[in-house]
C-alpha positions, 0 to 999 in steps of 0.5 A: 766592812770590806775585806781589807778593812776586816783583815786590818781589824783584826789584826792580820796584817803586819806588813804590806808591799802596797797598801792602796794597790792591795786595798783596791785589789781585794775590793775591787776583784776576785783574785786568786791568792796563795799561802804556803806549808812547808811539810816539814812534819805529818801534822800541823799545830796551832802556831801554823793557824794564823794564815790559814784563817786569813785564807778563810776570811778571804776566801769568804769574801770571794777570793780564791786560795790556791794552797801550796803545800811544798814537796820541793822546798819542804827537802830543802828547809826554811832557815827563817825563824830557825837558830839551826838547820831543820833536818833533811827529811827523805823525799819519802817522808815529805811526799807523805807529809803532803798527803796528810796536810792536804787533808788537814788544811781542806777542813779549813778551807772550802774545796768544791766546785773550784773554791781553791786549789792545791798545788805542790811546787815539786810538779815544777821544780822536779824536771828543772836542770840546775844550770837551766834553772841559774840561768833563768833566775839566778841573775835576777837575784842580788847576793847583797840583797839576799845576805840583808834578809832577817832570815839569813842575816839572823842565821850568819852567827851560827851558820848557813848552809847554801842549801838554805841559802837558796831557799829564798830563790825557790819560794820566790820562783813559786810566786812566778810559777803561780802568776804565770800559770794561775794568774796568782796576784798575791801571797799571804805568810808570816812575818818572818817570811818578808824578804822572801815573799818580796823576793817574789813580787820582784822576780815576777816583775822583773821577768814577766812585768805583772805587779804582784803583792804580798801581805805578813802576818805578825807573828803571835806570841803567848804571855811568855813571850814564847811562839804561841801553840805550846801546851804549858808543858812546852808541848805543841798543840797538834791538829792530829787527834792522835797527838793532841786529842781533841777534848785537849785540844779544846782545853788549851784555848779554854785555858787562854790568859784572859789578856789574850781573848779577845785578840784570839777570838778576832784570829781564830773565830769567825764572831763578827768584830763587833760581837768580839768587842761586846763579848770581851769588854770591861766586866763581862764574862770572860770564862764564857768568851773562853768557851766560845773561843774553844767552841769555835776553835774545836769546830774550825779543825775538828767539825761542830759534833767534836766541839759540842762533844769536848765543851760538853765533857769540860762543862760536866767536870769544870762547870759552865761559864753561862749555864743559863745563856744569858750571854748573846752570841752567833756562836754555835755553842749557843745550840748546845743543849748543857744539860746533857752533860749532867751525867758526867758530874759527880753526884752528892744525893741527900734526903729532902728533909735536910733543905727543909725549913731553914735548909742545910748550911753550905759549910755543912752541905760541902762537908756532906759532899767530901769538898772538905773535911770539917765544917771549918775547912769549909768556912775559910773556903767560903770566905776566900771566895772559892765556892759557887752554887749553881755559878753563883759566888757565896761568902757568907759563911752562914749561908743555907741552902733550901728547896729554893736553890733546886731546880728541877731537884737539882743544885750545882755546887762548886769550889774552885775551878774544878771541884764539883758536885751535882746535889740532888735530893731523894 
């Protein structure tokens, strides 16, 4: 499929200026596009992750970023998606915030040789005379027009300042900057930046006649409603590993509803949209398109060895999904050598004699284990379903086990979702 059909499916686009101009221009050219990240922090978190993945995709497809990272408006702050004003960051802590997520967002995106480039829109905002600067643009911008916005009309209730209020003229002079000097034709955000990203497609045609488009991103929300990238806790989930290790980092997309898997997996990995489809079906193994959503997402910000480090550590304390990988993927995950992480299991070592013959029951196996604390207990826990040998669910509570569930001396004994055991024999 072509790039704009892929961006359609999977779910990338929410608005668009002109969908035909838009179609015939990703398919047509190789444009240069640009996204923007206010530094409104040192870090970035995952709700901030839908546009820079569609940066990837289009970058992938031939298409140029040019990644603004803003120094001038990130003193100003966005009103859009906000109740109240954000704080007023001294032009120190922003200058530092830029620095920090250049380095974040140039893991996503490649770099070299022209790929993409960085620019902060202090470099033309910093000499600008305010009486210049109205002259040339102000009479451009309708009052009415501006007051109609989501962004402000949303904020009229609880107060605006005008500070804010101009926000919406400065991202706009950003596209203009970027058309006239970099020959930008396009702009990617989210959906709550609409009024402002068609401020700009309008003041570039107004003052230099090019037609210029925009294109949002819906806006993802959790099952809660609530903007997606909180931790349980109501925690952001940061890219920085000194705020959000990566071994967490990892397992808040293991621990994505299952309702969401395959909606995240088309955002966030990089699977074709076929395998998505396949790998998320009626029936198939969901905790497996769990830990290749984590994979992917881990490897995306982190790098393949942390991913492979994080997905190792979890499948050793919680188990894996496909210990067998009979699963088909084109993730990398499928590389990975599982059995490396047998050392972080708990381990239950018993004398061979037990597993001869008719075996050792699996009530008593459990209780043998310390998992329960009479033979009892573990029945009820057997009938409610709560316990797999080697991911194979048992209910029989007369169940045995014998030398033919070993493999290579070795069973893997589960119950629940995170008490474990590696039983071996002597």
């Amino acid at each position: 499929m072509s790039i704009y059909q892929e961006l359609k499916a999977r779910g990338f686009c929410y608005q668009e200026t002109d969908a035909e101009a838009i179609e015939k221009l990703l398919t047509t050219e190789s444009i240069r596009f640009y996204v923007g990240f206010d530094p409104t922090g040192s870090s970035l978190h995952v709700g901030h992750l839908l546009p820079v993945m569609a940066m990837r995709l289009l970058q992938k497809a031939g298409h140029i970023p040019i990644v603004l990272v803003g120094g001038a408006t990130g003193q100003i702050g966005d009103p859009s998606g906000k109740t109240t004003a954000r704080p007023i960051l001294t032009k120190e802590v922003v200058a530092a915030n830029v620095e920090s997520l250049k380095q974040q967002l140039a893991r996503f995106i490649s770099v070299e040789d022209g790929a993409a480039c960085f620019v902060n829109n202090l470099d033309w905002f910093k000499d600008i005379r305010y009486i210049d600067f109205l002259r040339e643009i102000g009479h451009y911008f309708s009052v009415n027009r501006m007051m109609a916005q989501e962004s402000v009309k949303s904020r009229l209730e609880t107060g605006l300042s005008f500070l804010e209020f101009n926000y919406s003229i400065l991202q706009a002079y950003d596209f203009y900057i970027l058309n006239r000097d970099l020959n930008c034709k396009m702009q990617f955000g989210g959906q709550d930046q609409w009024g402002n990203m068609v401020a700009g497609t309008e003041l570039v045609r107004r003052k230099s006649g090019n037609e210029v488009q925009c294109m949002t991103i819906p806006l993802l929300l959790d099952s809660n409603g609530q903007k997606f990238g909180k931790t349980a806790g109501g925690n952001n989930v940061w890219l920085d590993v000194n705020r959000t290790s990566v071994f967490d980092y990892y397992q808040f997309w293991r621990n994505a509803d299952d309702a969401a898997v395959r909606r995240l997996l088309l955002y966030f990995s990089p699977l074709p949209v076929a395998e998505i489809e396949t790998l998320t079906a009626e029936g198939a193994n969901i905790n497996r398109a769990k830990e290749i959503l984590a994979f992917e997402a881990t490897m995306l910000a982190h790098g393949e060895a942390a991913a492979r480090e994080a997905f190792l550590t979890a499948g050793g304390k919680f188990g894996f999904a496909d210990p067998e990988k009979r699963i088909a993927t084109t993730s990398r995950i499928a590389a990975v050598d599982q059995t490396a992480a047998k050392i972080e299991l708990p381990v239950t070592e018993l004398d061979r004699a037990v597993f001869e013959g008719e075996g050792l029951g699996l009530a008593r196996l459990l209780v043998e284990c310390g998992i329960c604390k009479s033979t009892s207990d573990a029945r009820r826990l057997i009938q409610g379903g709560g316990v797999s040998v080697n991911d194979r669910k048992i209910i029989d509570v007369k169940q045995q086990i014998t030398f033919a569930d070993f493999t290579d001396g070795e069973l893997l004994l589960r119950a629940g979702k995170k008490n474990f055991r590696r039983v071996v024999y002597r």
